[in-house]
C-alpha positions as CSV (number, residue, x, y, z in Angstrom):
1,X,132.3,-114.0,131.1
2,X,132.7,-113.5,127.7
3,X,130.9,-110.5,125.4
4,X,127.9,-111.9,123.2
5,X,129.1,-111.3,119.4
6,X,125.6,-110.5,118.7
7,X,125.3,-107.7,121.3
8,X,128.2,-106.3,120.1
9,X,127.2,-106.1,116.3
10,X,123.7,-105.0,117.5
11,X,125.7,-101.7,119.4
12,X,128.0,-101.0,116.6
13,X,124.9,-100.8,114.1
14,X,123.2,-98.6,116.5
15,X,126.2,-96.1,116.6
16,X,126.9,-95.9,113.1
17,X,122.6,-95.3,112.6
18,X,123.4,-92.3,115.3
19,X,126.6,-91.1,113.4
20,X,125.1,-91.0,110.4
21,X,121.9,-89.4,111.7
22,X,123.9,-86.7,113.0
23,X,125.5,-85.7,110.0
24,X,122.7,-85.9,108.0
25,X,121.1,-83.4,110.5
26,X,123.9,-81.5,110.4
27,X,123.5,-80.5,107.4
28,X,119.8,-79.9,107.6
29,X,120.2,-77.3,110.2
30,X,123.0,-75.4,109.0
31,X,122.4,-75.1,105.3
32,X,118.4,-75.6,105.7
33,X,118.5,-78.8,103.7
34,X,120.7,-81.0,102.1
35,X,120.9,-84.3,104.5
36,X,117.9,-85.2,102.7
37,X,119.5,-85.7,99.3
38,X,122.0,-88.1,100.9
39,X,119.6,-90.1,103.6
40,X,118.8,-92.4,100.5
41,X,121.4,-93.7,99.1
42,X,123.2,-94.0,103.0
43,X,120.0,-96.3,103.5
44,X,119.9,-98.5,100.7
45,X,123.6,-98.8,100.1
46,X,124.7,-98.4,103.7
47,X,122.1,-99.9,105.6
48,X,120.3,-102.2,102.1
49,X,117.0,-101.2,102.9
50,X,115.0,-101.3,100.0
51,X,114.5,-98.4,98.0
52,X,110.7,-97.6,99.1
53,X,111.3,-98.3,102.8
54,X,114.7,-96.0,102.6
55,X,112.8,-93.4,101.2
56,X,109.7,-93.0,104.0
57,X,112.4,-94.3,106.4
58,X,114.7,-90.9,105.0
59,X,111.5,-88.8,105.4
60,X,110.9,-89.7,109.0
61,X,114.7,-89.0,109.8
62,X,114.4,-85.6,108.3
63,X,111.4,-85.2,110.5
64,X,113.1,-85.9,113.7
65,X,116.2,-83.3,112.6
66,X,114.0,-80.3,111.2
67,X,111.7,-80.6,114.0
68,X,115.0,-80.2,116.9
69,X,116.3,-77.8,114.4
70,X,112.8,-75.4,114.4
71,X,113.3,-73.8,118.0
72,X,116.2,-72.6,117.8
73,X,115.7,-70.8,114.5
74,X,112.6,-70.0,116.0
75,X,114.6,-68.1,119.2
76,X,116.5,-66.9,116.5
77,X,113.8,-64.9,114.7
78,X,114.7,-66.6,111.5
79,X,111.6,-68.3,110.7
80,X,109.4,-66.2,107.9
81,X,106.1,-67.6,109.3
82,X,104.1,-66.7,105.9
83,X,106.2,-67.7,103.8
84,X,106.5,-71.2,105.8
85,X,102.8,-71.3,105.8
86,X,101.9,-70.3,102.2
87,X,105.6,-72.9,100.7
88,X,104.9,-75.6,103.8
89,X,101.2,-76.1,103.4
90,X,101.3,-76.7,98.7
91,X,104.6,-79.0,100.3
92,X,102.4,-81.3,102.3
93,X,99.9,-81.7,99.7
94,X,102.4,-82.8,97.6
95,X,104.4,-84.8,99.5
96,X,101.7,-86.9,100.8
97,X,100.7,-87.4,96.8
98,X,104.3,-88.0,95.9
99,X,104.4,-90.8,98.6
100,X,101.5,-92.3,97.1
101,X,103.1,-92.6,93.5
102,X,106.3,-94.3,94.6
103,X,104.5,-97.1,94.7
104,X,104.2,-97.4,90.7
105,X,108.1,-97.2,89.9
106,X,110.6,-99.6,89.9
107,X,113.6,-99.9,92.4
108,X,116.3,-98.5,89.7
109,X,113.6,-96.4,88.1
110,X,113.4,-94.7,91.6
111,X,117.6,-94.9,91.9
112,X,117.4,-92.8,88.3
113,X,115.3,-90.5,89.0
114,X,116.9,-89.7,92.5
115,X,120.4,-89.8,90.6
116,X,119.0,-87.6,88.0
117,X,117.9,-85.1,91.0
118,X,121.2,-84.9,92.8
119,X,123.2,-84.2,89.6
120,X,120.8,-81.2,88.8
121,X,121.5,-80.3,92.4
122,X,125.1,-80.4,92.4
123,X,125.3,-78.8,89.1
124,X,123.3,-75.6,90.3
125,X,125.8,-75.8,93.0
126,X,128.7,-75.7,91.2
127,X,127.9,-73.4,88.9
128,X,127.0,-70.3,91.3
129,X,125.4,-69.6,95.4
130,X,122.2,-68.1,95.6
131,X,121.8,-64.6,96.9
132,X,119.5,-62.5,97.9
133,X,117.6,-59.9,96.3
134,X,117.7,-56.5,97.3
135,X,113.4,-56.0,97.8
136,X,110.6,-58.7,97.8
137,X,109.0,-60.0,94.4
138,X,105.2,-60.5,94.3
139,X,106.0,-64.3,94.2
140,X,103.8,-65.9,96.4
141,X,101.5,-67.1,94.2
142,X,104.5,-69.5,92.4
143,X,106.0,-70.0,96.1
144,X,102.9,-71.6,96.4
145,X,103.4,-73.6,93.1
146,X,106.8,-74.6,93.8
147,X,105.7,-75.5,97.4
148,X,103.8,-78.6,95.7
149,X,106.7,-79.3,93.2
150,X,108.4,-79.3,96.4
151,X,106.3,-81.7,97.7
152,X,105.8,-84.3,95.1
153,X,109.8,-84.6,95.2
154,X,110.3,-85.1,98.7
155,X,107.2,-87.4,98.8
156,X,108.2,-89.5,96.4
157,X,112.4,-89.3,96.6
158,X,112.6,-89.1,100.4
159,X,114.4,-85.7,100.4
160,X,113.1,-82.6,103.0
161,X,113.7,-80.2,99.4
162,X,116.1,-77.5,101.5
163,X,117.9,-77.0,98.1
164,X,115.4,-76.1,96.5
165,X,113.4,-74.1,99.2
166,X,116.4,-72.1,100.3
167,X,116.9,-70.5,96.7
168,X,113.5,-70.1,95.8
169,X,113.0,-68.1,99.1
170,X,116.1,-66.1,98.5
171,X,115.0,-65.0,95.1
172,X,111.2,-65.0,95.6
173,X,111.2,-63.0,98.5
174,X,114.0,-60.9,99.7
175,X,114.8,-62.6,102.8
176,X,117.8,-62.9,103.8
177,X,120.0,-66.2,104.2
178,X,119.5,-67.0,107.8
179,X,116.1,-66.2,107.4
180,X,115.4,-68.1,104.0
181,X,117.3,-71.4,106.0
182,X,115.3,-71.3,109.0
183,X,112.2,-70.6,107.2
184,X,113.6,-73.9,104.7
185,X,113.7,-75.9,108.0
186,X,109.9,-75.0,109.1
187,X,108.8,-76.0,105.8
188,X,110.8,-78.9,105.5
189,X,109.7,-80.2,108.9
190,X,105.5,-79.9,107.7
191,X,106.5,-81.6,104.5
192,X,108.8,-84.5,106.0
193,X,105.8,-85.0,108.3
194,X,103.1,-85.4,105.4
195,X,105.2,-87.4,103.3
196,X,106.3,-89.5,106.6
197,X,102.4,-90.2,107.4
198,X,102.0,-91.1,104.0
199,X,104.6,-93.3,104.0
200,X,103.8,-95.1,107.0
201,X,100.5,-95.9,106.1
202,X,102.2,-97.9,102.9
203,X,104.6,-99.8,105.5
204,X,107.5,-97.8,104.2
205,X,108.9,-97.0,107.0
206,X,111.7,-98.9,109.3
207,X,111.0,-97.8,112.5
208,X,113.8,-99.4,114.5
209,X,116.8,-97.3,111.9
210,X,113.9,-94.4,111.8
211,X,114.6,-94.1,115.7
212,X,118.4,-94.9,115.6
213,X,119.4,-92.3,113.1
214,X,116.8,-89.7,114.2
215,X,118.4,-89.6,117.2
216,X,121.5,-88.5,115.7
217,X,119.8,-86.6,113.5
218,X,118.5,-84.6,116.4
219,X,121.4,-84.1,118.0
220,X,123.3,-83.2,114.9
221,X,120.3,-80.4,114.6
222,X,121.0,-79.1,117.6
223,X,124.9,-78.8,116.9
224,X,124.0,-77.3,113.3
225,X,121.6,-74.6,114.4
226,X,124.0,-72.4,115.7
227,X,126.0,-72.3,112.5
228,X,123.3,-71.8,110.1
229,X,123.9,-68.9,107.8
230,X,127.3,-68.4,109.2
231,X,129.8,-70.5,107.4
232,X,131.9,-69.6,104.7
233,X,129.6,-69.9,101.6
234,X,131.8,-70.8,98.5
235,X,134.0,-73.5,100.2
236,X,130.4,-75.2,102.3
237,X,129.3,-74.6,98.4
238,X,131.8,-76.8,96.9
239,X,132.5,-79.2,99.2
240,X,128.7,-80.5,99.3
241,X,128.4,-80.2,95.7
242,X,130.9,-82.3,95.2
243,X,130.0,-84.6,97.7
244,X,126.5,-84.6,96.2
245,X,127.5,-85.3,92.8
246,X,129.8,-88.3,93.9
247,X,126.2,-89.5,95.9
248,X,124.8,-89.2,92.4
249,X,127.6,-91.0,90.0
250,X,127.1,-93.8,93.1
251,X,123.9,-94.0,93.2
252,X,123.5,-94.2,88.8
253,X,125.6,-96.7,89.1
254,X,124.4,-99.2,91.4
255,X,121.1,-98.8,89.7
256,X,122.0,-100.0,87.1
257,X,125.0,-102.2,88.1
258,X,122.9,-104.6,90.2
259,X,119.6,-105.8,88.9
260,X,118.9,-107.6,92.1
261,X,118.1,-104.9,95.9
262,X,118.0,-106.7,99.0
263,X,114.1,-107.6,99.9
């Protein structure tokens, strides 16, 4: 009896949404952020979902890996529970807002400003690692401020903000960096969650790639965990940086390249 073609191609999408959820949460469990930046562009080149259903689709992945990642930073004793509370609840305020105005932009007005936000990433990157400081700063008060800037970013970008959390909670309060990465991934999982309900209320979320690559994204959590805070900085440092910028360069390009996204 002979295989149906369309079985097949149905199965191989499914495991390429899993392998690519998994390395997205990956990332997002050992660096505290980071598969985020690179959900978006996997979705709309990769998978051509348009840009606004790639970017709530990218917030409800994010979702499903920061929540698998939370307990076992939470066993850890890794999770600053103010600092998630004061950063995580300004993130979900903005995030929900920030979902709200993607609706106004163009497709490769969106693209740009993403592109724009993962060169400034991968430039920060390349130029030096954040450490941490030495004793706490009285910073809640602009954690709380970046915590909506947060927001608004991931909201309307589809990004959990990890690399921007984990330095601003390295400098801002003395942490240290397996605390300031698990504390990332708390905050990153209210924010996802806001931005994903906002999201879905606009229809801009694909549920049936949401639940294939979330999986992964899951399980890649679950393998990342263990590792967070414990890698070699510099090379992880480079490596993603690079890999970043080259997301960014893509991503400019087919912005502008092709006037035309799939519908």
């Amino acid at each position: 009896m002979r295989s149906c073609p369309q079985t097949n191609s149905a199965c191989n999408v499914l495991v390429t949404e899993i392998l690519a959820g998994a390395f997205l949460g990956f990332l997002i469990a050992a660096l505290g952020g980071g598969g985020g930046l690179l959900a978006v562009p996997i979705l709309v080149f990769g998978f051509r979902e348009p840009v606004a259903k790639a970017t709530g689709t990218s917030l409800a992945i994010v979702l499903a890996a920061s929540l698998a990642a939370v307990p076992g930073h939470w066993r850890r004793r890794t999770i600053h529970v103010n600092a998630a509370l004061r950063f995580g609840g300004a993130s979900m305020l903005g995030a929900f807002a920030g979902a709200r105005l993607h609706q106004f932009v163009s497709e490769p007005v969106a693209l740009t400003a993403y592109a724009v936000l993962l060169f400034a990433v991968s430039l920060r990157m390349f130029a030096r690692g954040a450490k941490a400081t030495n004793e706490a700063r009285n910073f809640w008060r602009t954690l709380l401020v970046l915590g909506l800037g947060v927001g608004l970013l991931a909201g309307f970008l589809g990004v959990g903000g990890g690399v921007l959390i984990v330095p601003a909670l390295l400098y801002g309060t003395g942490v240290t960096l397996s605390e300031a990465i698990g504390t990332s991934v708390a905050i990153i999982a209210m924010t996802s969650l806001s931005g994903t309900i906002s999201h879905m209320l606009q229809g801009n979320v694909t549920v049936r790639i949401a639940l294939g690559m979330g999986a992964g994204a899951m399980l890649g959590a679950v393998l990342g965990t263990p590792l967070s805070g414990r890698l070699p900085e510099k090379p992880v440092r480079i490596s993603f940086a690079t890999l970043v910028f080259l997301a960014a360069a893509y991503t400019l390009w087919r912005a502008h390249a092709v006037p035309q996204f799939p519908p």
